[in-house]
C-alpha positions as CSV (number, residue, x, y, z in Angstrom):
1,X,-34.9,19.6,7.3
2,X,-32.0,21.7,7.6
3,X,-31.1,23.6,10.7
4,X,-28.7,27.0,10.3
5,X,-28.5,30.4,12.9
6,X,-32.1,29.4,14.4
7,X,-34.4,29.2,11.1
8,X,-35.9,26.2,9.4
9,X,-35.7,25.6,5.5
10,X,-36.9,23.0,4.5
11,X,-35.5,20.8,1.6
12,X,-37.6,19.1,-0.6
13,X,-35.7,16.5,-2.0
14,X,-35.6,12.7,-2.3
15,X,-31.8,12.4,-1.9
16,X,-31.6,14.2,1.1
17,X,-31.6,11.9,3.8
18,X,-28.3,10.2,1.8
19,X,-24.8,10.7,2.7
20,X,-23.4,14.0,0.9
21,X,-20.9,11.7,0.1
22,X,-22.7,9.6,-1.8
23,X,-24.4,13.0,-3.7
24,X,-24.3,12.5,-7.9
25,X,-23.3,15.6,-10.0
26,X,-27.2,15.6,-10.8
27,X,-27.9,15.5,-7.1
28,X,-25.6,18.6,-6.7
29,X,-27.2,20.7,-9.2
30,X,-30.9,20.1,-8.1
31,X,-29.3,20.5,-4.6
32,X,-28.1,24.0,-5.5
33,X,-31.3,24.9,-7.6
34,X,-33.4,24.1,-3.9
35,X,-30.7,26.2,-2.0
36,X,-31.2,29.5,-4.8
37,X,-28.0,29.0,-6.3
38,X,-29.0,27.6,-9.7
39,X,-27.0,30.1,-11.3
40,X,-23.7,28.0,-10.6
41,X,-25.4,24.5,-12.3
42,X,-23.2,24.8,-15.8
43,X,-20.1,25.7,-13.4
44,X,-20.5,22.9,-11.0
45,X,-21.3,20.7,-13.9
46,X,-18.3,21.4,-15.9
47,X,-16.2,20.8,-13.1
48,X,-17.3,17.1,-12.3
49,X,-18.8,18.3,-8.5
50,X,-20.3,15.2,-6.6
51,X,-21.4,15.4,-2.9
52,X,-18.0,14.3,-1.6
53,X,-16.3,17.5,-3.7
54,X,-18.9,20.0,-1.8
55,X,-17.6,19.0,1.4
56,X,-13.6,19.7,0.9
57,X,-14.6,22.9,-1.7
58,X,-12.3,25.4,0.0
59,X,-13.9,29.3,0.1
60,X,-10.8,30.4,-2.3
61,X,-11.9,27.1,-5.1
62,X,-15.4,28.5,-4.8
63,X,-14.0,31.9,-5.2
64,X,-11.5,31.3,-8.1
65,X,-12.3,28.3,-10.1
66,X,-15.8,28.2,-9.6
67,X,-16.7,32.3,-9.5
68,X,-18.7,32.4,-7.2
69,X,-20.4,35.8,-5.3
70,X,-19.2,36.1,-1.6
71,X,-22.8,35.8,-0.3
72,X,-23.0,32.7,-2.4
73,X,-20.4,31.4,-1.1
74,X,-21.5,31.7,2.2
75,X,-25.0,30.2,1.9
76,X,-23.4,27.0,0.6
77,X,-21.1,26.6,3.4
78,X,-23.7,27.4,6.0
79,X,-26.0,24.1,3.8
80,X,-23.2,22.0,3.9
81,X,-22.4,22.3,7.8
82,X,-25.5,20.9,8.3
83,X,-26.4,18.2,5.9
């Protein structure tokens, strides 16, 4: 279960009691499918992101390379912070 500004979402995934770090690229993309972002799946993909890449992703890398929306970008940072 994740934890962010007060609410629950839950995550219904095998993989989520691993280390992020230890996240595979397909891990990621179901990972941002569950969190509404399955938009950025071919993006993320393309780029090689594993678990250990979501957690030094800088706002401007998400911004620039990988185009994503402001909002977006938020929601993923707020998922991160508390996996």
């Amino acid at each position: 279960m994740l934890q962010y500004y007060g609410l629950c979402k839950v995550i219904h995934l095998d993989f989520i009691d691993l280390n992020i770090t230890q996240w595979t690229i397909k891990q990621v993309l179901t990972f941002l499918t569950e969190i509404g972002l399955k938009e950025y799946q071919e993006i993320f993909y393309k780029n090689k992101i594993k678990g250990k890449d979501l957690l030094t992703l800088k706002d401007s890398e998400m911004r620039d390379d990988l185009k994503m929306k402001l909002g977006d970008r938020k929601r993923l940072i707020n998922y991160i912070r508390y996996l």
